[in-house]
N, C-alpha and C positions, 0 to 999 in steps of 0.2 A: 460033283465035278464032271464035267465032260467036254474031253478031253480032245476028241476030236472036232468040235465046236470049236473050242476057244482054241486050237491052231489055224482053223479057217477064216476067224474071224481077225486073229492078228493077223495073218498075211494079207486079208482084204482092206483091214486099213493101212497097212505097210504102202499096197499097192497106188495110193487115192493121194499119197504125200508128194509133193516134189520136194526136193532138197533147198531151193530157197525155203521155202515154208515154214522152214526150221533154223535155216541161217547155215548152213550147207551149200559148200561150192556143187556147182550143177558142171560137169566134166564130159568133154564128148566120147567117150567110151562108156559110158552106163549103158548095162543090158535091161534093164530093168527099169516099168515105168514110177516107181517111187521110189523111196527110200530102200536101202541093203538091209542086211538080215544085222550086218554087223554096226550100221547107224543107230538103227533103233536100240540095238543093246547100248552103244557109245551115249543114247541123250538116257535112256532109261537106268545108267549107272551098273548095269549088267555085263558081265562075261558073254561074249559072242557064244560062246560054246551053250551057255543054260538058252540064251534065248533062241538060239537053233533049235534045240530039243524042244522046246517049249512049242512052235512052229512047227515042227515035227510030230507034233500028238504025242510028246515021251510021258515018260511016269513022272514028273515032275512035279509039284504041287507048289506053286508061288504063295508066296505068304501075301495080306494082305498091302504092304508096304511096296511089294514088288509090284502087283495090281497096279495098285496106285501110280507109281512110278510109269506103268507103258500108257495107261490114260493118258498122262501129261504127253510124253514121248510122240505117242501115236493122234496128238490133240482130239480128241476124244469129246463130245458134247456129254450132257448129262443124261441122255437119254443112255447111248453105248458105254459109257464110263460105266453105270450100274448093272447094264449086260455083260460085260465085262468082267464083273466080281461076281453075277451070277453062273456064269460060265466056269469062272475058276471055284466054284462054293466057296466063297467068303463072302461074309454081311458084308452088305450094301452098306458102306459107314453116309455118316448126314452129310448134306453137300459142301458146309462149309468148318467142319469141326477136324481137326488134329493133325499131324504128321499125312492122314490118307485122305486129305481133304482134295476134293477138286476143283483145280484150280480157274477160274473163272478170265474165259478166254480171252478178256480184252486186256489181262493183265500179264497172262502168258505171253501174247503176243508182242508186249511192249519188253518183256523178259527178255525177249528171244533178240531182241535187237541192240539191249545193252551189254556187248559183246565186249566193252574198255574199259567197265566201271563196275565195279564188286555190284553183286543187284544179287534181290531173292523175295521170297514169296510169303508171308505169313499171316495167319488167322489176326481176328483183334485179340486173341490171348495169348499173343505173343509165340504162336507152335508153327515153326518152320515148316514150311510144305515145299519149297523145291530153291536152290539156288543156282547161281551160273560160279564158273569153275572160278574166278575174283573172290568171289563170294566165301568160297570154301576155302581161298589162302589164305582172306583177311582175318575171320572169324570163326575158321573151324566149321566141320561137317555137322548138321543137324545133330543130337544122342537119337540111337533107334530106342525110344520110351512111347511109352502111351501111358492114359492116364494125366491127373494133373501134372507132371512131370516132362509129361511133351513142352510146359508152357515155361520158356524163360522167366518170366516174372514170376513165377511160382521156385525156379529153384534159386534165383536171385535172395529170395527169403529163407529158402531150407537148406540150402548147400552153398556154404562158403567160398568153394571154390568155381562156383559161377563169377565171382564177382573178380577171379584174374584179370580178367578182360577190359576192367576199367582203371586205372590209375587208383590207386585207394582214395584221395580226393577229392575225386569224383562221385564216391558210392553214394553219399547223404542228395545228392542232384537227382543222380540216378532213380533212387528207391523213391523222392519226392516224386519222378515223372512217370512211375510206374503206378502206384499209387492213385495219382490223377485220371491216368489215364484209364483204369479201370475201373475205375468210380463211373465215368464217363461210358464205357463200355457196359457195365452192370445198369447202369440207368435206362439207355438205350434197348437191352434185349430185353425187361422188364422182370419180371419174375421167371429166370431163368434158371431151372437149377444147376446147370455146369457153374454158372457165375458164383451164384448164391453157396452151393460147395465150397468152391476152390477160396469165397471169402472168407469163408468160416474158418476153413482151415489153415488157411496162413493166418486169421488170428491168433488161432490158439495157438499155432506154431513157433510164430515171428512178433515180439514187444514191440518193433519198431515197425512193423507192421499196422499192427494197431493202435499205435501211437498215429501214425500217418494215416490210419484209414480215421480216425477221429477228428481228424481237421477238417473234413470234406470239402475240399480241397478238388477241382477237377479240372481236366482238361487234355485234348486227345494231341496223342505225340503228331504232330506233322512234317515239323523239319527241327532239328537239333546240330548243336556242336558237337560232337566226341573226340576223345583220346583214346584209341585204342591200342590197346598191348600187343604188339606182335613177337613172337618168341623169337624171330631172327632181327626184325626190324627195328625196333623199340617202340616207342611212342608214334604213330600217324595222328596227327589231327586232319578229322576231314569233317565234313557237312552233311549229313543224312536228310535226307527228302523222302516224301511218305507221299503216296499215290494211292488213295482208297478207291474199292469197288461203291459200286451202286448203291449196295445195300449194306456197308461198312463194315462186311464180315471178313472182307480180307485187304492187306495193304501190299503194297510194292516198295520197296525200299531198294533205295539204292547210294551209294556211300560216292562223295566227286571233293576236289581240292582245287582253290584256284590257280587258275596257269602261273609255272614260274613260283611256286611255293614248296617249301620240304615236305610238306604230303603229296602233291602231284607227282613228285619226283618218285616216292615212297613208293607209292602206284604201279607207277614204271616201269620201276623193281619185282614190286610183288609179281608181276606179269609173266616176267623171266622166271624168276624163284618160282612160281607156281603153287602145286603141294606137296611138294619132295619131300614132306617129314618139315614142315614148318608152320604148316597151317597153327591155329589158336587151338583150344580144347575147348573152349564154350563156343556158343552162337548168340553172341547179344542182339535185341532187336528192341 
């Protein structure tokens, strides 16, 4: 780790931001040509206080989830994103794999602009890599997990209590379009062993798993109906839209209801309420 490097090097890209960039009021009293010490902490989900230190060359040591998190923050290519974690000593994670994935820019960017409408960012194995604050009241904050357990659809089949999230009527639709869609996903990246893993093992895991992977059955989620469970709100029905990269290892998702409907209203709501202790406990995607 070195320490005084990767304080010089976040305040150089701190410096190269403007506040539109990010979707940030631009205010005629900024001393400073980018972003504050205390913005970048606000998009990187940080305490002003650690990412001062952290700018400061302290003893700090970021884990790599934090890394991750000022990449996106600091929009970061892939070139600096991995100088980045070199800087801090932590592996370099693959470009488009888990929770510290990076996020690929022309999806960020489209992120950064869905400012009304729950929106967020994940791998095609279902592993949350960054959401906007809608996002986080609708369905809950990503789990900090690694491993197959980053991926929703994997705790969909091992953990019961993923599945609060959907109406129980729902689940048999649900688990069919996960299913599908991974079939689809695993055929695409070829003989992959994350894929090839994570099938095996919700076999052996999950009956209905492999009852549903035996139908082979495919097709990739693009836009869906849901019912979502909100613990203050009850049921929203809204319409999920799926926006893939280039090379289909990561989606954009984002959750809209039409005007003048009881989930538009819902929305509305959530906006207000925020995440005062209401958000979801799962992250469906």
């Amino acid at each position: 780790m070195n320490l005084p490097e990767l304080a010089a090097f976040l305040k150089s890209r701190r410096d190269r931001i403007r506040p539109s960039d990010v979707g940030l009021p631009t205010g005629p009293r900024r001393r400073v040509p980018g972003l504050r010490r205390e913005e970048v902490a606000q998009l990187a989900g940080l305490s002003a206080d650690y990412y001062t230190e952290l700018e400061r060359g302290g003893s700090v040591q970021p884990s790599a989830q934090v890394v991750a998190a000022l990449a996106r923050a600091l929009r970061l290519n892939g070139d600096e994103r991995d100088h980045l974690f070199n800087l801090a000593g932590r592996a370099v994670p693959p470009a488009a794999q888990g929770p510290t994935a990076h996020v690929q820019p022309a999806l960020l960017g489209l992120l950064d602009r869905l400012t009304t409408t729950p929106a967020q960012v994940i791998t095609d194995l279902h592993e949350t890599v960054v959401q906007n604050e809608l996002a986080v009241a609708l369905v809950g904050r990503h789990p900090a997990v690694s491993g197959p357990a980053a991926s929703f659809v994997y705790r969909w089949f091992t953990d019961p209590g993923a599945r609060a999230i959907y109406p129980l009527d729902e689940h048999p639709h649900q688990s069919q379009a996960f299913v599908a869609d991974l079939r689809a996903v695993a055929a695409r990246r070829g003989r992959d062993p994350e894929v090839a893993g994570m099938v095996a093992e919700l076999g052996r895991r999950s009956q209905e798993f492999a009852a549903l992977w035996g139908t082979h059955d495919v097709a990739l989620r693009r836009a869906d109906h849901k019912r979502i469970v909100h613990p203050a709100l009850g049921d929203i029905e809204l319409d999920c839209h799926s926006l893939f990269s280039e090379d289909g290892r990561q989606r954009l998702l984002w959750f809209t209801a039409p005007p003048g409907s009881e989930g538009a209203a819902q929305l509305e709501l959530l906006s207000v309420i925020g995440t005062q202790d209401m958000a979801a406990s799962e992250n469906p995607s």
